[in-house]
C-alpha positions as CSV (number, residue, x, y, z in Angstrom):
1,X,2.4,2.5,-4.3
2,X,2.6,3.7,-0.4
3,X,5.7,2.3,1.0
4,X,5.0,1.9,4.8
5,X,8.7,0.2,5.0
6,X,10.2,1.7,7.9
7,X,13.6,0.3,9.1
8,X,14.4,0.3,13.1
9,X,18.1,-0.3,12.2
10,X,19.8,-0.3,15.7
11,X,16.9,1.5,17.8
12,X,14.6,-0.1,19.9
13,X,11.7,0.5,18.0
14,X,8.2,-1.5,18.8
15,X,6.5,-2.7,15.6
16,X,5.1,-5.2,14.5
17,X,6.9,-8.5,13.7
18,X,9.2,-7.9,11.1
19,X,12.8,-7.5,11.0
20,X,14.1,-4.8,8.6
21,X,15.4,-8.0,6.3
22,X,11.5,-8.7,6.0
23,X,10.3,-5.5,5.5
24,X,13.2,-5.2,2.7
25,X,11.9,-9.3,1.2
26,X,8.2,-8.0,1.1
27,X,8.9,-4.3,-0.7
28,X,11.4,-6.5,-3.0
29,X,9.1,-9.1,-3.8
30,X,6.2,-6.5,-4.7
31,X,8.7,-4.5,-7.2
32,X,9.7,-7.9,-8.4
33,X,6.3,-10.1,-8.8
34,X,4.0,-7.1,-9.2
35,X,4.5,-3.9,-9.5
36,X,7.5,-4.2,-12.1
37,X,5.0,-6.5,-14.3
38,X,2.3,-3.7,-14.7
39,X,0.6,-2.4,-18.0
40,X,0.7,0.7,-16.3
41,X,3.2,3.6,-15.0
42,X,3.8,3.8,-11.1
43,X,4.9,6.3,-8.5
44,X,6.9,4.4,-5.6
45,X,6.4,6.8,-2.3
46,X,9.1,5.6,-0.1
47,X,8.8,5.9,3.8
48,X,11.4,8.5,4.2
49,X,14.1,7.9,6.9
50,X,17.8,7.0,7.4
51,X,18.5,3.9,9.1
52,X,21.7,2.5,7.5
53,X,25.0,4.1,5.3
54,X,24.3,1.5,2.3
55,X,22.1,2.8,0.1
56,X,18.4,1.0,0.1
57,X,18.5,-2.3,-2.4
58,X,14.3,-1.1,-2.6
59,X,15.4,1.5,-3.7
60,X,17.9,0.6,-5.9
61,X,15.6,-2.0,-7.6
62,X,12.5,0.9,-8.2
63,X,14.7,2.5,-10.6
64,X,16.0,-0.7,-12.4
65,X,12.3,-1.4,-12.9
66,X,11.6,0.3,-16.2
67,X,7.8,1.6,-15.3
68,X,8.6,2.3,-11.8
69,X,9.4,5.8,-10.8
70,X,11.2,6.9,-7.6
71,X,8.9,9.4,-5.8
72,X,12.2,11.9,-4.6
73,X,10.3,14.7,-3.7
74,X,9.8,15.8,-0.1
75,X,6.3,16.2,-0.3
76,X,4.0,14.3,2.1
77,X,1.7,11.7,1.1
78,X,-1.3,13.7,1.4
79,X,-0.5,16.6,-1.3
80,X,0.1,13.2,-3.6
81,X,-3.2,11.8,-3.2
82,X,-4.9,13.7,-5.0
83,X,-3.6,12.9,-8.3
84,X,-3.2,9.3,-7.9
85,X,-5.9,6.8,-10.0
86,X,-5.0,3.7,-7.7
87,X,-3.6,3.7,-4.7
88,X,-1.7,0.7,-3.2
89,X,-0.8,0.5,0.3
90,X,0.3,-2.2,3.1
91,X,0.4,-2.5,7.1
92,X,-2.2,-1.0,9.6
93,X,-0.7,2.3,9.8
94,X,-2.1,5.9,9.8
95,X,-1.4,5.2,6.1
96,X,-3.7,3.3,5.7
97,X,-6.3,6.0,7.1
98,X,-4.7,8.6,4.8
99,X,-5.0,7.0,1.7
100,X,-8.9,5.4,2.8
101,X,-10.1,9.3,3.5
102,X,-8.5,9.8,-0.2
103,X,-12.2,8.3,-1.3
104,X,-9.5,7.3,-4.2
105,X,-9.9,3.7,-5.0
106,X,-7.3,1.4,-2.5
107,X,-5.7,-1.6,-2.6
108,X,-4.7,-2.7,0.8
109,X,-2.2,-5.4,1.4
110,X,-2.5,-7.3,4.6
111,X,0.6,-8.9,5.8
112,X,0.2,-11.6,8.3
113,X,3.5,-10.9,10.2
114,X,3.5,-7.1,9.9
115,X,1.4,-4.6,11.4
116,X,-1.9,-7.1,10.1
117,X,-5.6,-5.4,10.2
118,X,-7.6,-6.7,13.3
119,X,-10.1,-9.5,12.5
120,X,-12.9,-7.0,12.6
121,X,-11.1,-4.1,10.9
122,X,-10.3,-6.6,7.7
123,X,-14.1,-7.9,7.5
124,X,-15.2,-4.2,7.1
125,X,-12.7,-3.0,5.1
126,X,-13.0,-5.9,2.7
127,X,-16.5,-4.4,1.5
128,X,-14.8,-1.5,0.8
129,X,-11.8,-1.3,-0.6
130,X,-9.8,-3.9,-2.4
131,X,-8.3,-6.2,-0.1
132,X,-5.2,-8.7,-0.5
133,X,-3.8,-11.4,2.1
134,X,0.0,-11.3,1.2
135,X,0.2,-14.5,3.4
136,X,-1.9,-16.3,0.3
137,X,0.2,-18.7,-1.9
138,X,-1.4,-16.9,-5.0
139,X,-0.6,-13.4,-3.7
140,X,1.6,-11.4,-6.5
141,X,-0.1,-13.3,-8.9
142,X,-3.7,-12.8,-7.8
143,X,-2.8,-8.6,-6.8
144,X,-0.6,-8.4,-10.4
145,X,-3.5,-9.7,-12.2
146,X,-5.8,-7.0,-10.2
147,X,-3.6,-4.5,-10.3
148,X,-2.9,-4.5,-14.8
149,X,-6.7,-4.3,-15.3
150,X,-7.4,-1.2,-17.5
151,X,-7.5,2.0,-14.5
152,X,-11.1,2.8,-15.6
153,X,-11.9,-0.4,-14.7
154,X,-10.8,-0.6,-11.1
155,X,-12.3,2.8,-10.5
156,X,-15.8,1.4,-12.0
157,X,-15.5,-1.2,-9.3
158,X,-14.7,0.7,-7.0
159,X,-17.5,2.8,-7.8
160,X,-19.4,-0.3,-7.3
161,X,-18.6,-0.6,-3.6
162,X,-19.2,3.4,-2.7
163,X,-21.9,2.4,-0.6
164,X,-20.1,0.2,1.5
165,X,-16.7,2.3,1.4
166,X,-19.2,5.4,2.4
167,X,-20.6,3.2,5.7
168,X,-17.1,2.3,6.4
169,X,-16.0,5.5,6.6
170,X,-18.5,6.9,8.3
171,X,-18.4,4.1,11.0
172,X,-14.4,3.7,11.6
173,X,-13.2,6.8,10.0
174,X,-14.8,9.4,10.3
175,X,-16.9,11.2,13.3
176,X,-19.3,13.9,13.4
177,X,-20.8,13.5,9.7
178,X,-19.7,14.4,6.5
């Protein structure tokens, strides 16, 4: 999991929507309704920064989550990718670009009220990676029942949408060819 949480404590940051309370609700809420309910182990990459002298309740309730592991390391997101199976990401951020040129398969979570994908953006990417509306009523359940499917069998869907994920790519990702 990609944290794309970052605080603006007292600076006057523009982004969009949310106040740090929200950011801190959502990333909660995911440890809480999915990613703490998982079959599976996973690797929590916090955004790093240092926005307030309390310590981070995210980050206090990754490691009370037993199959959650607190990525401490100062490595950046893309020396990670490689090795991850699954990776699950939120916000239109150059995150989100990162872990799509992974080619690893992605669950995107589109939050209404923060940093949302543009109306066209979200119709193409649907086809291509696994999209989630965390404005949905069903959300955590619907992404937690995705999300404990056996890993082999997330990757053979993803498989299953190459073509599509390929033409994305190619057409909002990438320029100049392959």
């Amino acid at each position: 999991y990609v944290s794309t949480q970052l605080y603006a404590g007292n600076m006057n940051i523009i982004r969009g929507g949310s106040s740090d309370m929200g950011l801190a609700e959502h990333e909660l809420a995911m440890i809480d309704h999915c990613l703490a309910k998982l079959p599976h182990r996973v690797l929590f990459k916090p955004y790093e920064q240092v926005r307030y002298l309390d310590k981070d309740p995210v980050i206090s309730r990754v490691e009370a989550a037993d199959n959650v592991t607190l990525y401490k390391e100062g490595k950046d997101l893309r020396l990670l990718l490689p090795d991850a199976k699954v990776i699950v990401t939120s916000r239109a951020t150059s995150t989100l670009a990162w872990c799509f040129m992974s080619g690893k398969p992605l669950v995107f979570i589109d939050i209404p009220d923060s940093l949302p994908l543009r109306p066209e953006a979200r119709e193409a990417l649907s086809s291509a990676i696994f999209l989630f509306d965390a404005g949905a009523p069903d959300f955590h359940a619907k992404l937690t029942a995705f999300l404990a499917q056996p890993i082999e069998e997330i990757e053979a869907r993803f498989q299953a949408r190459r073509k599509a994920f390929e033409e994305v790519r190619d057409a909002f990702f990438q320029t100049g060819g392959v």
